[in-house]
N, C-alpha and C positions, 0 to 999 in steps of 0.2 A: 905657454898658456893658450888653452884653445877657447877658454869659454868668451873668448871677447870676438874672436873671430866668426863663432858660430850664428850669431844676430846680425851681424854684417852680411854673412852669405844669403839667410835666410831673408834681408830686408832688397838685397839684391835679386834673390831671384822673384820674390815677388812683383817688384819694379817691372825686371824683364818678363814676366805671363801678362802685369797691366798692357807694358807698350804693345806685346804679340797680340791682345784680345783690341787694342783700339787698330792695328794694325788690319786687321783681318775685316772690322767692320768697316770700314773703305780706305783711299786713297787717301782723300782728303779730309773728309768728315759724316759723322755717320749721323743720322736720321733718328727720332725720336722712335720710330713704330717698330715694330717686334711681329714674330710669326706667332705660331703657337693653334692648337685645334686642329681639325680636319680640312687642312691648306685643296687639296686638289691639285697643286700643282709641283712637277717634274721637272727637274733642272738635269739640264744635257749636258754633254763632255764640254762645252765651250760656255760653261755658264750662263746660258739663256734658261730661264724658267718658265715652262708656256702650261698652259690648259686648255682640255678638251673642250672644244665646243659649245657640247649640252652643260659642261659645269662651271660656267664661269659666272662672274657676278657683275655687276653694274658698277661702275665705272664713279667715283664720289663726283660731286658737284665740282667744278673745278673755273673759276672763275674771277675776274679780277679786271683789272688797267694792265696795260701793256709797259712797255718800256718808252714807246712815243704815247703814254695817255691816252691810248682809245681802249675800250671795253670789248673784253673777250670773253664766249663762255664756248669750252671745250664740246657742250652739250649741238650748239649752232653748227657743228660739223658731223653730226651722226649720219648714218649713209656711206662715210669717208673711213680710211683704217685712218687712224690717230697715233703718231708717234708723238712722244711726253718725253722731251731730256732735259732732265733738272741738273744743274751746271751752274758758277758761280766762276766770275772772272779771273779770281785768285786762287784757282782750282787747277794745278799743272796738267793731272791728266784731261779737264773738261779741255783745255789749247789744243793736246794732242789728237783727240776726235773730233774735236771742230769742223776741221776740213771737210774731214768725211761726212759729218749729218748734211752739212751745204752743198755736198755734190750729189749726195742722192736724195735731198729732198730736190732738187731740180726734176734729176734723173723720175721719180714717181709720182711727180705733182698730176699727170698725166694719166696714172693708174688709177686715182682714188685715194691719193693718200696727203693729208695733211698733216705738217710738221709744225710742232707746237715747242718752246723753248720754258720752262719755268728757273726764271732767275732766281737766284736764291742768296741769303747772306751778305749781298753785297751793298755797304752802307751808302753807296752812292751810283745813281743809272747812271752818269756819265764813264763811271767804269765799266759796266755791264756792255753800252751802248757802243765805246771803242773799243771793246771783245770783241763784238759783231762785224761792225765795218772791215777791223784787221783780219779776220777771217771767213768773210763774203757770206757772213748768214743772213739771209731775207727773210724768211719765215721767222712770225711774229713770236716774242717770249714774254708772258706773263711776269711783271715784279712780283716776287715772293722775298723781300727782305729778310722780314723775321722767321721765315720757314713754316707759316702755319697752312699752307694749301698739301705740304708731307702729309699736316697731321690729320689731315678728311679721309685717307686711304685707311681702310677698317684694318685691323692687325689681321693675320692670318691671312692676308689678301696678297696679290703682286705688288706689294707697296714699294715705296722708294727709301733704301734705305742709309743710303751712301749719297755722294757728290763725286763723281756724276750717276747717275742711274737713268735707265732708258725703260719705259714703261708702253706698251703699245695696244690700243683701243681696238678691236675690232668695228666692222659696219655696223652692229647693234647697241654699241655705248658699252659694252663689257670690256671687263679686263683679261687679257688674251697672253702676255709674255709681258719677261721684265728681266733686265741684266743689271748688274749692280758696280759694272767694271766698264771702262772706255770700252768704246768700240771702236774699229777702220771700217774701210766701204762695206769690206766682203761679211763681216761678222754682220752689218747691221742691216745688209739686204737677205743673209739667212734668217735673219730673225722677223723682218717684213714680210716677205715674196710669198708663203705659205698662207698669210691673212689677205694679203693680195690675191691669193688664189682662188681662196674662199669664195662661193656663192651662196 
């Protein structure tokens, strides 16, 4: 008899498209904001998504307490390129580029460029806080517990939509690239060096 087997395959492959569709929206966990409309923006063979120039848009309010209690607003850096990596201690791939955002945020502190950390999810800084130390991050990270500094990023914009996702500010507060996957040194100084370049 097949008719018993036939609901079983079909409740099975639906199962397997759910896991593929949350698998696709990130690593670890994926972001309330969605695309949708006339985006402007182009995603390269390596998964960075950048925009022109003259069409980028303004950068949401992005502000809050740190992870040591003092007040930061993303906005007190303009002038500066702004690298945004939202990351969450219990996030395997956020471990495996850790390294990398702490050696070249040293490496372009010098450039113009300021590195910004948005914690997210995690129900306790003391966890957040020994992510950092173990992996020599100095540059300050924004608490985002319940994930609501994601949801200021307009849809259809370079929003953050995964954990980890890297989102980078040009000199003018605009939004300029966004990856939605780890990154090592080399990917994340291709995706700076060109806003660095910028005048």
């Amino acid at each position: 008899m097949s008719s018993g087997r036939a609901p079983r395959r079909r409740s099975t492959l639906l199962a397997a498209t759910a896991v593929a569709g949350a698998l696709t929206l990130s690593a670890c966990g994926g972001g309330q904001a969605g695309g949708g409309g006339n985006t402007n923006f182009v995603t390269g063979s390596g998964g960075i998504s950048t925009v022109a120039k003259g069409e980028r848009t303004d950068a949401p309010k992005l502000d809050g307490k740190t992870l040591e209690g003092k007040a930061l607003d993303i906005a007190d850096y303009k002038g500066k390129v702004v690298v945004l990596n939202f990351w969450g201690s219990w996030c395997g791939p956020c471990r495996a580029e850790a390294k990398h955002f702490a050696k070249v945020a040293k490496e372009t502190e010098d450039e113009g460029v300021q590195f910004v950390g948005v914690n997210t999810r995690d129900p306790k800084k003391s966890l957040a806080v020994s992510f950092e130390n173990d992996f020599g991050v100095t540059y300050p990270s924004l608490y985002d517990p319940t994930g609501k500094l994601l949801l200021r990023f307009p849809k259809g914009t370079l929003n953050p939509q995964a954990i980890p996702s890297t989102v980078v500010v040009d000199r003018d507060g605009k939004l300029a690239a966004r990856t939605l996957t780890a990154l090592d040194a080399e990917k994340l100084r291709k995706m700076i060096d060109p806003l660095i370049a910028e005048k």
